[in-house]
Structures are given as structure tokens and as C-alpha cells.
C-alpha positions as CSV (number, residue, x, y, z in Angstrom):
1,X,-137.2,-72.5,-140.6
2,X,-134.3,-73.7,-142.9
3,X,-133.9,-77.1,-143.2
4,X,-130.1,-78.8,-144.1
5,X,-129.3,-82.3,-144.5
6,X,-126.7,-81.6,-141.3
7,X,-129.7,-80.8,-139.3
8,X,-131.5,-83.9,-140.1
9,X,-128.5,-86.3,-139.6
10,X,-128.1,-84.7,-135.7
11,X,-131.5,-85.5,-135.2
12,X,-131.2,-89.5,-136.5
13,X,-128.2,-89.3,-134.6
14,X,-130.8,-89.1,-131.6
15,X,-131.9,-93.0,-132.6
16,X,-130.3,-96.0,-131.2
17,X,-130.8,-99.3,-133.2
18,X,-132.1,-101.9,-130.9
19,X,-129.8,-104.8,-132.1
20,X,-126.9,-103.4,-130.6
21,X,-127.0,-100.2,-128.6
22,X,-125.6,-97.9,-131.8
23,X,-127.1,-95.1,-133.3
24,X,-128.3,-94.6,-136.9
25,X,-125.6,-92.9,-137.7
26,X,-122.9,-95.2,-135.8
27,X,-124.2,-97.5,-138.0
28,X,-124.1,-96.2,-141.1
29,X,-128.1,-96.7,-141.6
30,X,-128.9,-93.2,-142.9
31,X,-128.6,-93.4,-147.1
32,X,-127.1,-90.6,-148.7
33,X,-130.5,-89.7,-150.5
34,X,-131.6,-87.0,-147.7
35,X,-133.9,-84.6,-150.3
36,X,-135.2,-81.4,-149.0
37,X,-138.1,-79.4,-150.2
38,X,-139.6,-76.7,-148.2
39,X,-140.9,-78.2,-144.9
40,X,-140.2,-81.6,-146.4
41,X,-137.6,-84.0,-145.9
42,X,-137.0,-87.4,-147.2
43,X,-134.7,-90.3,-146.5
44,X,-133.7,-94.0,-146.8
45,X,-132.9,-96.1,-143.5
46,X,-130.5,-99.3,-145.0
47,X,-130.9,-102.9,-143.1
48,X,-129.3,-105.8,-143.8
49,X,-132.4,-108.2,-144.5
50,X,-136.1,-106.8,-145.2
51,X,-137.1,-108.9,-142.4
52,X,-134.9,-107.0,-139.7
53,X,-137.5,-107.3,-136.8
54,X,-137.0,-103.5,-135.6
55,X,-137.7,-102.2,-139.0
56,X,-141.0,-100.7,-138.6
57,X,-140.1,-99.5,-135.2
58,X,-137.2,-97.6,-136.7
59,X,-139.2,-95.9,-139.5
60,X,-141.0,-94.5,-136.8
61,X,-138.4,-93.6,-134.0
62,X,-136.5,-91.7,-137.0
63,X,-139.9,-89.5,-137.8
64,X,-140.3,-88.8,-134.3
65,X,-137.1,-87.8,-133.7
66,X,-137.0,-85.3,-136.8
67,X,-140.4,-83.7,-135.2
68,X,-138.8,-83.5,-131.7
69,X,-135.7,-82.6,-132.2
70,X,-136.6,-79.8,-135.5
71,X,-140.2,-79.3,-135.6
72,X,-143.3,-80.6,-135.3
73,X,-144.2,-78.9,-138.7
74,X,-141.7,-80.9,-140.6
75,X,-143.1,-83.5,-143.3
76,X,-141.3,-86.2,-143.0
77,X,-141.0,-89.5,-145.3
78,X,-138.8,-92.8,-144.8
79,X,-138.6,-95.2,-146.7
80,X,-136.3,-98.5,-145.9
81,X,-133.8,-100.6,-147.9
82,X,-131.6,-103.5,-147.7
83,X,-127.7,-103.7,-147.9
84,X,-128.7,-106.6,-150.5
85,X,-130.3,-104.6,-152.8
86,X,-128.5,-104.1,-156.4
87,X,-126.6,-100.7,-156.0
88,X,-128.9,-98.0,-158.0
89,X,-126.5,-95.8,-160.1
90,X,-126.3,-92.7,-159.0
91,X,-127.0,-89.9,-161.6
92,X,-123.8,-88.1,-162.5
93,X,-123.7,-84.7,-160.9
94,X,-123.6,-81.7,-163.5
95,X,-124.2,-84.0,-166.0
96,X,-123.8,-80.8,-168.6
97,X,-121.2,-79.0,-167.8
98,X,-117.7,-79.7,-169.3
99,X,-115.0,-78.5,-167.5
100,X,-115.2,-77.8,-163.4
101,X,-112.0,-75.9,-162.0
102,X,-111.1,-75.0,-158.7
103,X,-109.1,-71.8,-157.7
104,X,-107.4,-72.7,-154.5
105,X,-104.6,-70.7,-152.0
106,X,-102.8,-72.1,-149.8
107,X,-103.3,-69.0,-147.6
108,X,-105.8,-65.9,-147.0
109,X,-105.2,-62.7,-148.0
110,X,-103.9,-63.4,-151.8
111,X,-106.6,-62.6,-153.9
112,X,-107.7,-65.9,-154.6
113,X,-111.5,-64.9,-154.6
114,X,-110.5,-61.8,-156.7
115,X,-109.4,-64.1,-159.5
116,X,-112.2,-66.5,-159.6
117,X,-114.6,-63.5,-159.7
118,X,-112.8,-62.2,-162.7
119,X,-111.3,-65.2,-164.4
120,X,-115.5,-65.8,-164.4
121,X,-115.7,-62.7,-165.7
122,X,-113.1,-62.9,-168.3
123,X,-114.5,-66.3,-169.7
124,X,-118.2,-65.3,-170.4
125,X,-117.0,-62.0,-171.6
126,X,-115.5,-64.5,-174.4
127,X,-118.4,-65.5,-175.0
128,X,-118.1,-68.8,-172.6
129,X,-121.3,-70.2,-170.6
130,X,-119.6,-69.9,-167.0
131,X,-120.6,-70.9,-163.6
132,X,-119.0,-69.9,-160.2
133,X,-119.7,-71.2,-156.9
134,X,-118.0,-69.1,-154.2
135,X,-117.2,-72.4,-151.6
136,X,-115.2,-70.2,-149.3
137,X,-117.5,-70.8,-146.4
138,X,-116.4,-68.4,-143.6
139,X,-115.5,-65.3,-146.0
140,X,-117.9,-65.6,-149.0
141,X,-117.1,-62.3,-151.1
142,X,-118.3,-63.6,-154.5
143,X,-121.3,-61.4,-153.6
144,X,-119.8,-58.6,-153.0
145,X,-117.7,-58.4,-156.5
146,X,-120.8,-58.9,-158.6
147,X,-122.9,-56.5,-156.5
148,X,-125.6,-59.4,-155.5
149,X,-124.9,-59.3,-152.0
150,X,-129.0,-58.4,-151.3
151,X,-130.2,-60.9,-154.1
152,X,-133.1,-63.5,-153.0
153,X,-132.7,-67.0,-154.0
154,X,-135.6,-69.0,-155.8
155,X,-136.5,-72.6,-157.2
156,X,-138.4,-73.9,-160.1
157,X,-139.0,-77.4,-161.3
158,X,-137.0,-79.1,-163.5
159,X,-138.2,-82.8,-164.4
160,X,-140.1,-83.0,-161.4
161,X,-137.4,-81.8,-158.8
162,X,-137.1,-78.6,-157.3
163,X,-134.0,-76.8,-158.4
164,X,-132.6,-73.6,-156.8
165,X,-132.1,-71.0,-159.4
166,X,-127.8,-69.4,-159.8
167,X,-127.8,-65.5,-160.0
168,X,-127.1,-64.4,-163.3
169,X,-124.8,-60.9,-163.4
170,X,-122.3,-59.9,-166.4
171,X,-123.0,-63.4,-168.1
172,X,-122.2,-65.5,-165.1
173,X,-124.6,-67.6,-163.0
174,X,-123.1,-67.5,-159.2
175,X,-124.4,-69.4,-156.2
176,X,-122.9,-68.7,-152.9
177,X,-122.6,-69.5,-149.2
178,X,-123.7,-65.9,-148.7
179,X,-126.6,-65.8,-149.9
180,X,-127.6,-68.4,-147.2
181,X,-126.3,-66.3,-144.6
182,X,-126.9,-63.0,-142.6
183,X,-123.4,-61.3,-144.4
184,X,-123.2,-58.9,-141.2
185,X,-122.7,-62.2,-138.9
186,X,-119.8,-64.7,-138.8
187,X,-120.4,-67.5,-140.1
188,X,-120.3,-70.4,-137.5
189,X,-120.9,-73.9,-139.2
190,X,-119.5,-77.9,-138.5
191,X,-117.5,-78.8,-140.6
192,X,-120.2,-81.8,-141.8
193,X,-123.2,-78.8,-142.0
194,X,-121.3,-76.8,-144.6
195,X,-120.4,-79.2,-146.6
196,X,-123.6,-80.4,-146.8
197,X,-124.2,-77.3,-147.5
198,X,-122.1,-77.4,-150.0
199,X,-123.6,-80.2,-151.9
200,X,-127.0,-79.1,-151.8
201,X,-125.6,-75.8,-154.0
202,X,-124.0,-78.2,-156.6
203,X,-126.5,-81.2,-156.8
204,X,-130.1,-79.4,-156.1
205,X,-128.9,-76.5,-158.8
206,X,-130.4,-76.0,-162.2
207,X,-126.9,-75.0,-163.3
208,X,-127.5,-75.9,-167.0
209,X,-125.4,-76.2,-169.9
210,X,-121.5,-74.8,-169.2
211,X,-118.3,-74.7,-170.3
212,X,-116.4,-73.6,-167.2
213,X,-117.8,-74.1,-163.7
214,X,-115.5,-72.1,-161.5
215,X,-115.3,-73.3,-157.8
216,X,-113.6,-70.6,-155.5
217,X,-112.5,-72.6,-152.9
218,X,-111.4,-72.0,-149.0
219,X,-108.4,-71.2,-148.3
220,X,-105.8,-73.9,-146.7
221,X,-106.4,-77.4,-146.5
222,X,-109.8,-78.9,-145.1
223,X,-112.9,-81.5,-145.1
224,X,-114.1,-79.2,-147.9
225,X,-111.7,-79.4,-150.1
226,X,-112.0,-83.1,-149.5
227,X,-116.2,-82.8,-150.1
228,X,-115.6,-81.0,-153.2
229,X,-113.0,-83.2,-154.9
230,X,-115.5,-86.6,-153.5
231,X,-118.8,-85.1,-154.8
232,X,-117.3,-84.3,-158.1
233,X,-114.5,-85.0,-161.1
234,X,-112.4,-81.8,-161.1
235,X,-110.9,-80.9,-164.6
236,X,-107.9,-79.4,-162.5
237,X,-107.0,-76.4,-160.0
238,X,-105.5,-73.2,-160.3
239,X,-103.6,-72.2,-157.6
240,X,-103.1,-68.7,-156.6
241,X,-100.5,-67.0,-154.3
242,X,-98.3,-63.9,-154.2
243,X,-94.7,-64.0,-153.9
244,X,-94.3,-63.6,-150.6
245,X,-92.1,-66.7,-149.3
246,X,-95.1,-67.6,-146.4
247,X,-97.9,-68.1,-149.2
248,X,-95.5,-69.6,-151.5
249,X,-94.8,-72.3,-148.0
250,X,-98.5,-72.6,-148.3
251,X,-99.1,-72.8,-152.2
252,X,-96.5,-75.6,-152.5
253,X,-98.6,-77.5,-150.0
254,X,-101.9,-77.3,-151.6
255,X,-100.0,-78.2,-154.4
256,X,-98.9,-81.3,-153.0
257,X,-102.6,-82.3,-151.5
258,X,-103.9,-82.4,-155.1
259,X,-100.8,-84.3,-156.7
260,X,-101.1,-86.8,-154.1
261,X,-102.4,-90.1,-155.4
262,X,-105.4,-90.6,-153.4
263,X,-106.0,-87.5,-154.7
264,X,-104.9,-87.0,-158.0
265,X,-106.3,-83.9,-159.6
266,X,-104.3,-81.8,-162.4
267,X,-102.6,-78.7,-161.7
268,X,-103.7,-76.5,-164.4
269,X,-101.5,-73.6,-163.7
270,X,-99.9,-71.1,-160.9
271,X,-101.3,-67.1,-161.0
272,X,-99.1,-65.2,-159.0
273,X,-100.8,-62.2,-157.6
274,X,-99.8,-59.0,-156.7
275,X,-96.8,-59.5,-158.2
276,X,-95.7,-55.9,-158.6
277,X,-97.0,-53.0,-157.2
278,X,-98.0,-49.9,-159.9
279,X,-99.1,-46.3,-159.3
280,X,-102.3,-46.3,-162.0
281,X,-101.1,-43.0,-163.9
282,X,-97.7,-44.7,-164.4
283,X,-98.4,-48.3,-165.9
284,X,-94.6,-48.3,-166.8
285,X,-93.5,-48.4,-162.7
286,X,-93.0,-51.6,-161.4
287,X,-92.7,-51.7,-157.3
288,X,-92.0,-55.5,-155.9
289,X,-93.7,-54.9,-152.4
290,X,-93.7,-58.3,-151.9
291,X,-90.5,-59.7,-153.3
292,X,-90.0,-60.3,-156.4
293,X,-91.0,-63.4,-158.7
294,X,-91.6,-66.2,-156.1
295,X,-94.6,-67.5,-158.1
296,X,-92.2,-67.4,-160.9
297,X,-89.7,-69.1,-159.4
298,X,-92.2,-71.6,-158.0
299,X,-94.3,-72.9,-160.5
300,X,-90.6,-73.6,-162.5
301,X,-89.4,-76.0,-158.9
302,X,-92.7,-77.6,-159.2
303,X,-92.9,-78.1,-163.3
304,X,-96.3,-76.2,-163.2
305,X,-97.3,-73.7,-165.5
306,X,-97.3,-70.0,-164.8
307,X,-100.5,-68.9,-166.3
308,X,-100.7,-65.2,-164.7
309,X,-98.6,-62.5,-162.9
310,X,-101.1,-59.7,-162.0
311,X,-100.4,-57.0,-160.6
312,X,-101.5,-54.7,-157.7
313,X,-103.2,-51.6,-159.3
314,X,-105.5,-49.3,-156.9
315,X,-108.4,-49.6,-159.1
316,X,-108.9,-53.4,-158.5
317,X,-110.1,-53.0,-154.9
318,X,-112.3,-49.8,-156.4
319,X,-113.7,-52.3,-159.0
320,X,-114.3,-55.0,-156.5
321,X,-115.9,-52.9,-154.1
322,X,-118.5,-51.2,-156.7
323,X,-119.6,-54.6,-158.0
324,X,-118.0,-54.5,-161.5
325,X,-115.3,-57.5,-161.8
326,X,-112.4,-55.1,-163.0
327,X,-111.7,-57.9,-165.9
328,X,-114.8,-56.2,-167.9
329,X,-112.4,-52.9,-167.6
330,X,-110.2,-51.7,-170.0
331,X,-106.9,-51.3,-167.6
332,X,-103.7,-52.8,-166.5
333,X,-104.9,-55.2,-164.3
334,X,-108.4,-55.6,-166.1
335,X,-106.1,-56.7,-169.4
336,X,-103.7,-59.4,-166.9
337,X,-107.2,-61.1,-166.2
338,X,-107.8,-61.4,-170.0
339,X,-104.4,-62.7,-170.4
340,X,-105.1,-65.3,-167.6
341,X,-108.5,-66.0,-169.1
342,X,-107.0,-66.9,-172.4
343,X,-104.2,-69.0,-170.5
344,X,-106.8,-71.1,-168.7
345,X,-108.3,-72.4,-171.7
346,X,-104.9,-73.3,-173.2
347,X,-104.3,-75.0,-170.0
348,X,-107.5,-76.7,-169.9
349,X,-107.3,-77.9,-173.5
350,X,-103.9,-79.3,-173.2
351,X,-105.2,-81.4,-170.2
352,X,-108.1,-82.5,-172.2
353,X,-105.7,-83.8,-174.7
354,X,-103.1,-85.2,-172.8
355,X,-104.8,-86.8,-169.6
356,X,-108.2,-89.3,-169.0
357,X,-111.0,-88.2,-168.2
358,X,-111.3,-86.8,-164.2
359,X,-112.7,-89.0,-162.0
360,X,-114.1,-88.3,-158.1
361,X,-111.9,-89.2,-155.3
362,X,-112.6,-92.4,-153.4
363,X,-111.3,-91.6,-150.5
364,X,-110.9,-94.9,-148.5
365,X,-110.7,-94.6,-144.5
């Protein structure tokens, strides 16, 4: 059996304090220190004085719980805590790793997964040390592009915790929703299961040393995005959309979401995909199936940066159905990826240089 945090909070949410009728979870007595190894799980309960007089009865109601409601087999460890203990630090998450961008749409269906799999590409082939994490829970195709789709998963220890272990292909390590699910099935999650999810891909990850961490992110606007932006300090998005007027609606909205001051993460730069349509043999033919320079026309409304037009070529669903990003391919569309590459780190540097330092969002309720 698989265990995820999500599981273990449903069954704590199973215990009612004593004191007042609420369960753990009502009030907000479950730490967020949930570890989970194997068959083992491990958790802090938080009371407000060490001398709470259901203490001891609540280390116990929250073990039994975990083995009625999961498994008998499950290990379980609890340890308790007072609100009045000093705050512990928390270690920074991917401590290593310099710049963490997230390719976002507004809508699906743009390619937005198409050019995080090959902006990836693009960067390592320059030599880069790149990371992508395909976040886009209910259609993960990150797997698919590379050609990974049957790859297992495994974990080694690092400083006496066990990491999991990215998939390496074409210089990039990838982790992905996929490879925790059956990829014939749909994918039917709560909201607060995958983004536990989620976090457990980020945080209990031996990503390493990097100097892009990609993030290809669901499409629309959701708790995700919101888990994402709270569990870490975004160097800034790129947002993707064709020029079609409905995912230009849409593109202007995620836009707004991560301008918003609660918010507050840079916009990098606008790609606008499939922005012409052209017959392979005849590179100089330019069809605009989808109107014609919306992203254009967009990203110059919203002061944004156009980083990318790339256009629809048939080989780029060929390439991303073999498992060979079409970026490592010398052709049109292979050489618009390159371009966008090389506009990314521009982009990148120039926010580096003109802006603080990201922090995560503190999102207060």
C-alpha cells in the first residue's frame, strides 16, 4: 500500500479532542512535519501547555486511528509539542537550486506542457543543470515526451533521509504525477491529496544542484497553483497561450493571479504558441489558423515580454509522441525552442538584476 500525507490527515481527522468536541484537524493540532518512509509514518500533535491532561490519550487515539482506518501494518510514531515552543526554522526547500520557473496557461489545449518539455530540453542542451516537475495533475504528459512513461521510481539516502531519485533522460532530471499513477486510468484526486502530493515530489527529492527547475503547471487557476507558489519562492512564470482570443481571455487572467499582490510573482515573459501554421517542406508558408498575433498583441497591453512565437509544424507532435523533445532537432520549430531557451535566460537575468530576491506567498485567510 501507498501511503500519502492526505491519507494520514483523513484518518486524524477521525480524532476528536476531548476539551471541546473538535477534531485534530478542526483544530489545527496535526504539525506540518508528516514524514513518510515505506510503511512508516511520523507526525507531531501541537498542545497549548505540555501539561494538557488528554495528551497521552491523544498520542494514542491518533495511532489507533492511523491502524484502523489505513492498516494495521502501518508504523506509526507521534510525538507531541507545545504552541509555546520557540518556532524551529524550517529548512529552505531546494536549498541548491537557483532559479525555479513555472510555465503556466490559462487554458488546455495550448501546448503549455509541449514547452516546458522542450524549453527543459533546450536549457541542458546548453549545457544548463535542469530540473522539471510535470505538476499538471489530471493530464501528466511529461512522460510521454521523454519516453519514461514505464520508468520505476527509487530512493536512496541522503544525510540520513530517504530521498526519491528524478529520471534523468537528454540531461534532464524529471519527476512526475505519472509516474505515481496507473497512466491508462483517470486520475481522480482531492484537491488537498494532490497537492500533498505535490509537496512530497519537491521536498522528499534529491533534486541536487540546478540552475533552472522547470514547474509545468495545471492549466487554469487552482489550490495548486496556490500550493506551489506557498511551498516555494518562484523566480517568475512564463505563460503560454495561442492566439486565439478565448486562451488570450484566459492568459490575461493567469496573468493577473500572479501580479496580484498577495501574490506577487514576476512575469518572466509570454510564448505564443502555434502562432502560424507551416507545411514542413515549405518553411517559408505562413498559415494564421488561429488568428493572427494575439500573443503579440497581448504581451504589448500587458507590458510583458514576448519571449517566443512558435509555430505549428507537423513534426512536433511526431517528436513528442516518439519521446525525443523536438528542441534537440535540427528544424523549424526545434530552432523557435532554442530561440525561447536563450530568451528565458535573458529574462531570468534581467529579473535577477532588477528585482529582490523571491519570496513564498503567505497567503493569510
Amino acid at each position: 500500500m501507498t501511503l500519502y500525507p492526505s491519507l494520514i490527515t483523513d484518518a486524524l481527522a477521525k480524532v476528536r479532542y476531548p476539551g471541546n468536541g473538535k477534531n485534530l484537524i478542526e483544530n489545527s493540532m496535526v504539525a506540518d512535519d508528516i514524514r513518510i518512509d515505506g510503511d512508516t509514518v511520523s507526525f507531531s500533535l501541537i498542545f497549548d501547555k505540555p501539561t494538557d491532561p488528554f495528551l497521552k490519550s491523544m498520542l494514542k487515539a491518533a495511532e489507533a486511528s492511523i491502524h484502523t482506518y489505513i492498516s494495521p501494518e502501518v508504523k506509526v510514531t507521534v510525538h507531541a509539542v507545545t504552541r509555546q515552543a520557540a518556532p524551529v526554522a524550517p529548512a529552505p526547500v531546494l536549498p541548491h537550486v537557483k532559479n525555479i520557473i513555472g510555465v503556466f496557461s490559462g487554458k488546455g489545449g495550448v501546448g503549455k506542457s509541449t514547452v516546458a518539455a522542450n524549453l527543459a530540453a533546450s536549457l541542458a542542451q546548453d549545457g544548463y543543470k535542469v530540473g522539471l516537475l510535470d505538476a499538471d495533475i489530471f493530464g501528466p504528459s511529461v512522460p510521454k515526451m521523454y519516453g519514461i512513461e514505464d520508468e520505476q521510481l527509487f530512493i536512496h539516502d541522503v544525510d540520513g533521509r530517504q530521498m526519491i531519485i528524478p529520471v534523468e533522460r537528454y540531461g534532464v532530471k524529471i519527476l512526475s504525477i505519472g509516474f505515481l499513477v496507473d497512466k491508462d486510468k483517470a486520475v481522480m484526486w482531492r484537491g488537498s491529496m494532490a497537492s500533498n502530493a505535490l509537496k512530497q515530489l519537491i521536498t522528499d527529492a534529491d533534486w541536487g544542484e540546478l540552475d533552472y527547475f522547470l514547474i509545468d503547471m495545471p492549466p487554469g487557476t487552482s489550490d495548486i497553483h496556490l500550493t506551489l507558489v506557498q511551498t516555494l519562492a518562484m523566480t517568475g512564470m512564463v505563460i503560454v497561450t495561442t492566439p486565439q482570443e478565448v486562451a488570450l481571455a484566459d492568459a490575461r487572467k493567469g496573468i493577473s493571479m500572479f501580479s496580484d499582490d498577495k501574490v506577487n510573482v514576476p512575469i518572466l515573459g509570454l510564448v505564443e504558441n502555434m502562432a502560424w501554421f507551416t507545411p514542413a517542406p515549405h518553411p517559408e508558408e505562413r498559415y494564421y489558423i488561429f488568428g493572427k498575433e494575439g500573443g503579440v498583441k497581448l504581451a504589448e497591453k500587458l507590458g510583458v515580454p514576448l519571449l517566443a512565437q512558435i509555430p505549428l509544424v507537423g513534426n512536433i507532435a511526431d517528436s513528442g509522441d516518439s519521446g525525443v523533445p523536438v528542441a534537440l532537432t535540427d528544424t523549424i520549430t526545434g530552432q523557435a525552442f532554442n530561440h525561447l531557451a536563450h530568451e528565458v535566460i535573458d529574462a531570468v537575468a534581467r529579473r535577477n538584476e532588477t528585482l529582490p530576491p523571491t519570496t513564498k506567498v503567505e497567503l493569510k485567510h
